[in-house]
C-alpha positions in Angstrom: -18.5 -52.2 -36.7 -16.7 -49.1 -37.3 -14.8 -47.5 -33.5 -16.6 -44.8 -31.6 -14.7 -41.7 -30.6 -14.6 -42.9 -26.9 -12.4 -46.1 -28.2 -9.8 -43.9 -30.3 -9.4 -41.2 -27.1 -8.6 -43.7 -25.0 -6.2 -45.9 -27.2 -4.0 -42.4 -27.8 -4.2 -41.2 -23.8 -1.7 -43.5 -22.8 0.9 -42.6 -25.7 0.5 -39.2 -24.9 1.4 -39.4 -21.2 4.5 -41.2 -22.1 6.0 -38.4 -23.7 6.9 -35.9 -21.0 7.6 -32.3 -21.7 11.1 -30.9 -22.7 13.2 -28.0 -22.1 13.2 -25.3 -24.9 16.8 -24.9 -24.3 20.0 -26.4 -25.1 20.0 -30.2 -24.4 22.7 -31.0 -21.4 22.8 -27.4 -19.7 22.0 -26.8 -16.3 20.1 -23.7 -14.8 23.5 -20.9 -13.8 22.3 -20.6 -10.4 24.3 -22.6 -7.7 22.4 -25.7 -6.3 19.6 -25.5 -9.2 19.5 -28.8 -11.1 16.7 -27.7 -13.8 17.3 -27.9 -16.9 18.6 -24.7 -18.9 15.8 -22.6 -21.2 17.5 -19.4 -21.5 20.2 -16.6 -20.8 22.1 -18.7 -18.6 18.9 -20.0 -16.4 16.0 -22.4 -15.7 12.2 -21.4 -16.5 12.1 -20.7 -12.7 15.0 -18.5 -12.5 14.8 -17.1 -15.7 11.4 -15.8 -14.7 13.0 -13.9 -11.5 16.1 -11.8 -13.9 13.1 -10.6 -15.9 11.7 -9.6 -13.1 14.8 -8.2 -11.5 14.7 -10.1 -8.4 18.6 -11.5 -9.0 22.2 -10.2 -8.4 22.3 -9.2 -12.0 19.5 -7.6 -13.2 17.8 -7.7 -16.6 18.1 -3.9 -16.3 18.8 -1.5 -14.0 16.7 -0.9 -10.8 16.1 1.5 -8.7 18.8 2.8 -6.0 16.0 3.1 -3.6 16.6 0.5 -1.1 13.9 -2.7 -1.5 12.8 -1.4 -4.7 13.7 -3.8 -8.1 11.8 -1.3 -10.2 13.7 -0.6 -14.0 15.1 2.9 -13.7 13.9 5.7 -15.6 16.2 8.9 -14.9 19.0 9.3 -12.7 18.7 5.8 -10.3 15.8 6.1 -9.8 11.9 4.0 -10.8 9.6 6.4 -12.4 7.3 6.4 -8.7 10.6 7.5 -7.0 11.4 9.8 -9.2 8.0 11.8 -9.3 7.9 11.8 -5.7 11.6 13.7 -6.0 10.5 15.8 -8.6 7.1 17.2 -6.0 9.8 17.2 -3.5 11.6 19.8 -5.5 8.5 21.6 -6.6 7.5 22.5 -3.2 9.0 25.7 -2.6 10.9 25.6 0.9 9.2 28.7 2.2 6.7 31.3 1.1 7.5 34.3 -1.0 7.6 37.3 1.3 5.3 39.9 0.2 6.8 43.5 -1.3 7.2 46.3 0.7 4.9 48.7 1.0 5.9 52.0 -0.7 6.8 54.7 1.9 3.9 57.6 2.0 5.0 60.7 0.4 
């Protein structure tokens, strides 16, 4: 009699588990980062860390961020994340004090 679907699934399950998954990058490289023992996928780093430069979370930066302290935003203009700088930009909007009115012309 011919097998049934539940015999083939479970003769290639065990084959499949065997086979553990590899690192995409260069075979023998470690992750860059001090005391990390992953293996390397790319630009120097692990899956792990690699995920954290693109997100700008290490000493060197994918990009530039933001000079505002605590902020790892990608700049935009002049140091600064796009949310910092529209919130200088309304800062400088904001005239300092009102316009003083004209004088009133003297009677004749």
């Amino acid at each position: 009699m011919a097998e049934t679907k539940t015999d083939r699934r479970k003769s290639k399950a065990p084959d499949a588990k065997a086979k553990a998954p590899q690192a995409k990058g260069k075979e023998g490289l470690k992750c860059g980062i001090e005391g990390c023992k992953r293996a390397y996928q790319a630009k120097g780093y692990c899956f792990f860390h690699y995920d954290k430069w693109k997100n700008g979370e290490l000493p060197k930066a994918r990009y530039k961020t933001c000079s505002k302290e605590g902020c790892h935003k990608k700049v935009v203009a002049h140091g600064l994340c796009a949310e910092h700088q529209k919130k200088t930009g309304e800062a400088a909007a904001a005239p300092a004090a009102p316009p003083t009115p004209p004088a009133a012309p003297a009677p004749a």
